[in-house]
FIDODREN-150042 format. One line per 3 residues: number of its first residue (from 1); their letters; for each residue z, x, y of N, C-alpha, C. Coordinates in Angstrom, 3 decimals, decimal comma. Layout:
NUM = a = Z:X:Y:Z:X:Y:Z:X:Y  ... .
REM end
This chain:
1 = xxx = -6,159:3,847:15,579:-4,749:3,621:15,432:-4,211:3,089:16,745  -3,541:1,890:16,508:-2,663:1,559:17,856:-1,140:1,922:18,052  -1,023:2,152:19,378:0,250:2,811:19,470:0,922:1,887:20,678 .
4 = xxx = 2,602:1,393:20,829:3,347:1,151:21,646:3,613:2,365:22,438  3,925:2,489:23,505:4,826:3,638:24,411:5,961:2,992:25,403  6,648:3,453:25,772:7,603:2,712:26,402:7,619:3,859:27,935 .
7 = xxx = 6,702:3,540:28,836:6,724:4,670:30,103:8,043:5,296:30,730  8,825:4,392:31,552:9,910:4,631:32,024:11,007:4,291:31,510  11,879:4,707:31,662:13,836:4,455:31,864:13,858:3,607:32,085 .
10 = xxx = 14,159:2,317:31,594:14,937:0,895:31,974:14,170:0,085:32,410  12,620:0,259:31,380:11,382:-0,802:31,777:11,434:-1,224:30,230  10,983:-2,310:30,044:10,943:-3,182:28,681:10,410:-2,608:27,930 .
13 = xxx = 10,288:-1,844:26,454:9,277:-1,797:25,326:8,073:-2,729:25,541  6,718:-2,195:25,264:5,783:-3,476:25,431:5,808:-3,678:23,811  5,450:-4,935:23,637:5,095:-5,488:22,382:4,263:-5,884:22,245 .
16 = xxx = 3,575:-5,764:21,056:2,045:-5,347:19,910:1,934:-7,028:20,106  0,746:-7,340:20,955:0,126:-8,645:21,385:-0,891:-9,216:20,341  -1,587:-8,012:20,146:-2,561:-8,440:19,015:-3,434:-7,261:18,079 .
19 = xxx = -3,560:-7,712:17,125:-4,225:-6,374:16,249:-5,639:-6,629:16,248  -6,771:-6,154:16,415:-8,234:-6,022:16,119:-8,415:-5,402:14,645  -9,228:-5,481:14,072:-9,518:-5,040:12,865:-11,384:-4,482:13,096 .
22 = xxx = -12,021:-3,910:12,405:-13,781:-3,444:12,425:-14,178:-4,629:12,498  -14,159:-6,029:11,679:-14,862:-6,730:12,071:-14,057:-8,214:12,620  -14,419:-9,076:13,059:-13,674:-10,235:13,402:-13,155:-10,128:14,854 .
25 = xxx = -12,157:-10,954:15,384:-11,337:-10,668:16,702:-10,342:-10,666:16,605  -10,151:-10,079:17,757:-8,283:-10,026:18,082:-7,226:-11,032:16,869  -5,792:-10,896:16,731:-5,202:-11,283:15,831:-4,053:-11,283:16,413 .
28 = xxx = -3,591:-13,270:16,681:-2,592:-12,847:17,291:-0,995:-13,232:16,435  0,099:-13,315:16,881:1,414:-12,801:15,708:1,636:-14,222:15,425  2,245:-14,732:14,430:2,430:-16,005:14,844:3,958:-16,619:14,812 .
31 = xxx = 4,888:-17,555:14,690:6,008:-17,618:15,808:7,009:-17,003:15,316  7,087:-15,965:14,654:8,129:-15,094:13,972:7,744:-13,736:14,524  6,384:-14,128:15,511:6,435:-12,514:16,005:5,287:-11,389:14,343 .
34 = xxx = 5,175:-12,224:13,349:4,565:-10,904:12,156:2,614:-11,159:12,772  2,321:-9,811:11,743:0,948:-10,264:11,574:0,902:-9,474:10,195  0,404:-10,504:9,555:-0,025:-9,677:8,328:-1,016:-9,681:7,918 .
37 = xxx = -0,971:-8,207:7,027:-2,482:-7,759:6,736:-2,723:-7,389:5,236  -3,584:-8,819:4,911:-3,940:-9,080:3,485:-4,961:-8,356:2,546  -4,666:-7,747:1,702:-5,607:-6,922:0,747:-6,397:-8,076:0,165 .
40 = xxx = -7,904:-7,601:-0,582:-8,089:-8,036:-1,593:-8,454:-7,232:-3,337  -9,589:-7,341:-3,761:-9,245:-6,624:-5,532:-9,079:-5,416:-4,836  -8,592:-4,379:-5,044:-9,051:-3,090:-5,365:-8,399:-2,550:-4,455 .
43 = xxx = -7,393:-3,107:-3,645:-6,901:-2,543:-2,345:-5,518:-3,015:-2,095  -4,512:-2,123:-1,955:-3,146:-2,266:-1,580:-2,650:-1,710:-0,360  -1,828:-2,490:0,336:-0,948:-1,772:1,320:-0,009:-2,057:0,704 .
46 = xxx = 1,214:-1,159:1,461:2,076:-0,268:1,227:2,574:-0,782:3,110  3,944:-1,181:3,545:4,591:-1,183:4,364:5,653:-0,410:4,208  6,345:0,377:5,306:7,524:1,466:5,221:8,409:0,796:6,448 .
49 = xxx = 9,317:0,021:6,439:9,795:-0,364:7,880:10,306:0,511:8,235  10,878:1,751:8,000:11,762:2,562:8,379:10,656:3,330:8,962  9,476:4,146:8,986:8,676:4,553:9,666:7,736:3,825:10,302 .
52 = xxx = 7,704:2,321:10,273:6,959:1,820:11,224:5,095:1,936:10,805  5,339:2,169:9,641:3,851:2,347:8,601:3,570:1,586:7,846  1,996:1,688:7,768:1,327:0,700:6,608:-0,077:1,745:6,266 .
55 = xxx = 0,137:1,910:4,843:-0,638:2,534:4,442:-1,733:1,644:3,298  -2,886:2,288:3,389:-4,039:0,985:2,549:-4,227:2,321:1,813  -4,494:1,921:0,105:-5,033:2,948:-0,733:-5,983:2,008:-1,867 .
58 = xxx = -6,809:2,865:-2,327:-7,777:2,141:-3,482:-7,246:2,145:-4,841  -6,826:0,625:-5,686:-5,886:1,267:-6,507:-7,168:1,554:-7,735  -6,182:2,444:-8,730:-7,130:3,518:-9,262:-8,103:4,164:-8,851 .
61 = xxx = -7,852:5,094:-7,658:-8,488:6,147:-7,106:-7,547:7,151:-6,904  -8,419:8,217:-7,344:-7,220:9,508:-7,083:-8,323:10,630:-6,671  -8,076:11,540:-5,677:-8,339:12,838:-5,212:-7,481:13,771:-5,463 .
64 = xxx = -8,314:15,112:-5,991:-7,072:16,283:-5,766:-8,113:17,539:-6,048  -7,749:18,415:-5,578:-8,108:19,773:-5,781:-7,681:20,463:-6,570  -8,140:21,544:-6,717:-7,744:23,180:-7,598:-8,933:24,439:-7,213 .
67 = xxx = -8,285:25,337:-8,145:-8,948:26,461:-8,080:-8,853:26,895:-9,414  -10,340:27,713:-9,821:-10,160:28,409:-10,585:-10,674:29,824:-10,381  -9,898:30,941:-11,159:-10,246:32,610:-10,860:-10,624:33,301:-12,110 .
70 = xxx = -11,883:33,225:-11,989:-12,703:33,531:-13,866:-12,951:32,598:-14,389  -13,369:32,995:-15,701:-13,746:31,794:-16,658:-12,648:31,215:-17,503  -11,662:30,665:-16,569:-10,315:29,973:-16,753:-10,348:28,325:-16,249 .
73 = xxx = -9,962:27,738:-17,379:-9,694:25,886:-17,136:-8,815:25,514:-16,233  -8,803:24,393:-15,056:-7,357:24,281:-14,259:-8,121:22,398:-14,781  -6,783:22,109:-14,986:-6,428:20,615:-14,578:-6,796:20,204:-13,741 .
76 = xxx = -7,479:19,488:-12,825:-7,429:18,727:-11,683:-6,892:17,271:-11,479  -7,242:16,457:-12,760:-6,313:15,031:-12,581:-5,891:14,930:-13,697  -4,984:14,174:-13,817:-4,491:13,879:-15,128:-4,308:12,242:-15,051 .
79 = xxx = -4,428:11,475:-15,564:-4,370:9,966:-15,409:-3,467:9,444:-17,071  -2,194:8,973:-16,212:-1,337:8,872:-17,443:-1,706:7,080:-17,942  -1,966:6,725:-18,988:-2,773:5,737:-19,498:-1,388:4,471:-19,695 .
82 = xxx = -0,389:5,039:-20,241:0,521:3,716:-20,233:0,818:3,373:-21,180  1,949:2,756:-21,371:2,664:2,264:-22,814:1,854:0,537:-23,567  0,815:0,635:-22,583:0,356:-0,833:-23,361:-1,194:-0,591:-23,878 .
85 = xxx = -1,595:-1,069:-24,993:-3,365:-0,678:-25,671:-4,040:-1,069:-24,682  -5,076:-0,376:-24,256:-5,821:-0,731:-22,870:-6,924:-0,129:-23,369  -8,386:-0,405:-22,573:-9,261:0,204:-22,831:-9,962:0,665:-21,520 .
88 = xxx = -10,227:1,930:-20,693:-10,304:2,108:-19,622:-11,890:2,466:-19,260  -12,827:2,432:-18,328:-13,898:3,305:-18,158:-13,377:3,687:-16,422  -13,459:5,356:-16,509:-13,251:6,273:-15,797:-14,789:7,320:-14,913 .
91 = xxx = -14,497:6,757:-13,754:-15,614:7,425:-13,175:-15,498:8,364:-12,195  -15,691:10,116:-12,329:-15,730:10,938:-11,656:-16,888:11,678:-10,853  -16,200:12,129:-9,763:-16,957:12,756:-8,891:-16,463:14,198:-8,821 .
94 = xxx = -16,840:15,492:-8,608:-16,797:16,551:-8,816:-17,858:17,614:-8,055  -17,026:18,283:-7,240:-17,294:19,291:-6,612:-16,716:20,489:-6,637  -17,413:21,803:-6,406:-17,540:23,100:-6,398:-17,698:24,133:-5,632 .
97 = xxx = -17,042:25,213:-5,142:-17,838:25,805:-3,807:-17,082:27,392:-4,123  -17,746:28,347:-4,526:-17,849:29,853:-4,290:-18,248:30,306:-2,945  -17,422:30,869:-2,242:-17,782:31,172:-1,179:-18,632:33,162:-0,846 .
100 = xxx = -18,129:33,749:-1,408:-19,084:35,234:-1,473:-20,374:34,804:-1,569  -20,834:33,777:-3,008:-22,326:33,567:-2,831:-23,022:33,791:-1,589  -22,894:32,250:-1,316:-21,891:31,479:-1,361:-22,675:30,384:-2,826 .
103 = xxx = -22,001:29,340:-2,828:-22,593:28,766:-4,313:-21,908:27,384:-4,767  -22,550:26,654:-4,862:-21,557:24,845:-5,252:-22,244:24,086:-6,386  -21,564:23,146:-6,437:-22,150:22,625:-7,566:-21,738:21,538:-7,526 .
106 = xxx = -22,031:19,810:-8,018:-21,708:18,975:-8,174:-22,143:18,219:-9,171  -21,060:17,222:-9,611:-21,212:16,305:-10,910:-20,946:15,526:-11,158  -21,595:14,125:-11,329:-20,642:13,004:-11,415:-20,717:12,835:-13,052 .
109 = xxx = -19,014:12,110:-13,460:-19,336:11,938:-15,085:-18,584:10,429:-14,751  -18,958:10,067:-16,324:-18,188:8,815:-16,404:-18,065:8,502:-17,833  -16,763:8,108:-18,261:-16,088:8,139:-19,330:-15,577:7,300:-19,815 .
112 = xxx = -15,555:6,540:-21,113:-14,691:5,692:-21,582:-13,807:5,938:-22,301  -12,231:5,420:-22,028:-11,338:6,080:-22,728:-10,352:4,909:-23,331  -9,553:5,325:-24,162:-8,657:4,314:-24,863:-7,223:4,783:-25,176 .
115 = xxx = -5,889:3,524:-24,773:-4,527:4,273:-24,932:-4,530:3,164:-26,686  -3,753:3,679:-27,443:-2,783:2,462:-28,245:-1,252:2,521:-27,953  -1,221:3,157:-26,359:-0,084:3,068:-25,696:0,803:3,818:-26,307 .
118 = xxx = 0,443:5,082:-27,273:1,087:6,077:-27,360:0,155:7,458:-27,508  -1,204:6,967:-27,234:-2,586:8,800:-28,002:-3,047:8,012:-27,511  -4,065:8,771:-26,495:-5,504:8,626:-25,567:-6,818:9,052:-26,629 .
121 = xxx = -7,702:8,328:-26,679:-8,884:8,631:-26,988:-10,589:9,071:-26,192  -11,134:9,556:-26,053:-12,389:9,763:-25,703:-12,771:8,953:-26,591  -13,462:7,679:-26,014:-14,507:6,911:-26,967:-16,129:7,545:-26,621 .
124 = xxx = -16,610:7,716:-28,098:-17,871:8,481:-27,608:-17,930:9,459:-26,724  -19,522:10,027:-26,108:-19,771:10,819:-25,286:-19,707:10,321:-23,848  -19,346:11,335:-22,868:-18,912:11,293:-21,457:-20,759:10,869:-21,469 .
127 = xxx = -20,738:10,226:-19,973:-22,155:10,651:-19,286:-22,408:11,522:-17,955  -22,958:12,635:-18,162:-22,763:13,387:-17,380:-24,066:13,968:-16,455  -24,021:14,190:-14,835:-25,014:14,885:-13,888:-24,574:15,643:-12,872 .
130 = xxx = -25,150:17,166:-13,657:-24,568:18,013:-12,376:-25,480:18,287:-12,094  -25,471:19,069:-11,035:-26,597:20,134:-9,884:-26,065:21,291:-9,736  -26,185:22,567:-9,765:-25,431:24,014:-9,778:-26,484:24,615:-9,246 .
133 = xxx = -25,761:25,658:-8,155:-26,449:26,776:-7,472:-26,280:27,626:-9,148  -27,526:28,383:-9,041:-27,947:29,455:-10,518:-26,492:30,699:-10,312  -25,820:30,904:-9,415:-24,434:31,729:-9,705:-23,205:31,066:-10,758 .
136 = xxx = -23,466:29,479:-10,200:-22,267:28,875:-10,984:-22,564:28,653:-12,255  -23,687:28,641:-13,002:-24,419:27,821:-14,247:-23,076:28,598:-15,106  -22,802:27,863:-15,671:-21,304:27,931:-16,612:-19,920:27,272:-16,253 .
139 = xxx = -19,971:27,174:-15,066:-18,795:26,516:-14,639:-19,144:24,946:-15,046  -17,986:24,065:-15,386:-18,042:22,863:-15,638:-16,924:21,672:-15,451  -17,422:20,599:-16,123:-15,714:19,368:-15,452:-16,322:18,629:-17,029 .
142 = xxx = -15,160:18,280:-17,651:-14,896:17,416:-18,744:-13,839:16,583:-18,722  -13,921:15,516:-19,364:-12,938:14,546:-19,394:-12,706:15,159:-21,154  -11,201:15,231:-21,048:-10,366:15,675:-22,436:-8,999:14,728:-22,346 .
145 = xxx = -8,944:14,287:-23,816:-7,438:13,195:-23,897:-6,175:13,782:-24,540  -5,476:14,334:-23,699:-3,907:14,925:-24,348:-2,608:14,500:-24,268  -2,280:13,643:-25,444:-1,361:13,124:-25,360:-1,603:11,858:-25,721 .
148 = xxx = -1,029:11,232:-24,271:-1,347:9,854:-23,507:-1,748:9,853:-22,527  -2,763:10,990:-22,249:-3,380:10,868:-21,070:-4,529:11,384:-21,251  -5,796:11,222:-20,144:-6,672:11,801:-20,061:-6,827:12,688:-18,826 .
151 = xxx = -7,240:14,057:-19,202:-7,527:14,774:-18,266:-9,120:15,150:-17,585  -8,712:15,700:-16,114:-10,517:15,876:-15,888:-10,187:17,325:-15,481  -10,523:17,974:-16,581:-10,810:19,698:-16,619:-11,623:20,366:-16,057 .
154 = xxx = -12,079:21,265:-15,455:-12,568:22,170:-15,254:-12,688:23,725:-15,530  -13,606:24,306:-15,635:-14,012:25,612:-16,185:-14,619:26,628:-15,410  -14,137:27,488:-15,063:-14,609:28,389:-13,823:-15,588:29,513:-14,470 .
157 = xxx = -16,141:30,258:-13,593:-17,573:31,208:-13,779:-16,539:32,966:-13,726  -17,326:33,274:-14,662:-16,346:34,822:-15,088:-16,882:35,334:-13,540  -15,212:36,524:-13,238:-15,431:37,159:-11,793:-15,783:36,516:-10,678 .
160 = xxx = -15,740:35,159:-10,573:-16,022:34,583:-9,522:-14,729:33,169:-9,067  -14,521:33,123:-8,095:-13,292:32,040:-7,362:-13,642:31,140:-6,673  -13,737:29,744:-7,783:-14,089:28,159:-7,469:-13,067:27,616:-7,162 .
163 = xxx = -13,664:26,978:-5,552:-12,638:25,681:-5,245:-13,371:24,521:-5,791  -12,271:23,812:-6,270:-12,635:22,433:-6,524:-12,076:20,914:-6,363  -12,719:20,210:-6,052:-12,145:18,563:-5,199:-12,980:17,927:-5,903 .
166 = xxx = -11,925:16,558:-6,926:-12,551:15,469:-7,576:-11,874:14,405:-6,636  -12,723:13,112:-7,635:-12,020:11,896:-7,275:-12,296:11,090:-8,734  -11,829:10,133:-8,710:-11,730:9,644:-9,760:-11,398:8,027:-9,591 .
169 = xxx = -12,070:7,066:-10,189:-11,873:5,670:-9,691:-12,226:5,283:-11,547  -11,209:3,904:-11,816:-11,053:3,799:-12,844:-10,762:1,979:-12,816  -11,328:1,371:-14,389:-11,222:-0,083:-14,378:-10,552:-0,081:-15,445 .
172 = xx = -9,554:-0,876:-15,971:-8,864:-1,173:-17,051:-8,616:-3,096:-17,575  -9,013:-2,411:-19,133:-8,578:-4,203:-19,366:-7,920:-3,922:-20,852 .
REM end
């Protein structure tokens, strides 16, 4: 991250000369003083002038956590599908971690799903690969469609308290 500072009382602001990026060289502004910084597929920034930010995110990617306490379901994503017929394939990543064991587990699935822009469908079967420490064997992650959306569920292990962190990256046409 690059940062301006302004040292003393009644010395000039310095101004941002040039940006470097991982690969390529220096980048310098051109006569308006901007530099801009161009996405391509799969990638958006986000400028905030009021905080002086630019944020890059992967579009259709989402992270989030939960917990579950017993052999109780928590939500972890919910992906709202949209008012137009689309046909989506959804690919998750899924992790697990009991700590008393201690004990984890991981799973990637991947799913094809469908809106008619008012009811989500599960087309066919998910494809699914986990790995489980032998404490968790019961705990699990499913893709389920409610509503107009599809959810990525999870299922916790009786008497025992799972954290859990997905992600989820998704293509639509």
């Amino acid at each position: 991250m690059s940062q301006i500072a302004k040292l003393f009382e009644g010395t000039p602001a310095p101004s941002a000369e040039t940006l470097t990026g991982d690969i390529g060289g220096p980048i310098n502004p051109d006569g308006a003083l901007n530099i801009s910084l161009l996405t391509g597929d799969g990638l958006t920034s986000t400028g905030v002038p009021a905080t002086h930010t630019i944020t890059f995110s992967l579009d259709g990617f989402i992270k989030s956590t939960g917990q579950t306490i017993g052999a109780v379901t928590a939500d972890v994503i919910t992906l709202n599908l949209g008012a137009t017929p689309t046909t989506y394939i959804i690919e998750a990543k899924v992790a697990s971690f009991e700590s008393t064991t201690p004990a984890g587990s991981g799973s990637n699935l991947i799913c094809v799903a469908r809106t008619t822009g008012a009811a989500a469908s599960v087309v066919g079967i998910e494809d699914k690969y986990v790995a489980e420490d032998a404490a968790i064997v019961g705990g699990d992650a499913n893709f389920v469609a409610v509503g107009n959306t599809i959810i990525l569920r999870v299922t916790g292990v009786a008497a025992l308290t799972l954290n859990w962190v997905a992600t989820t990256s998704s293509l639509a046409v």
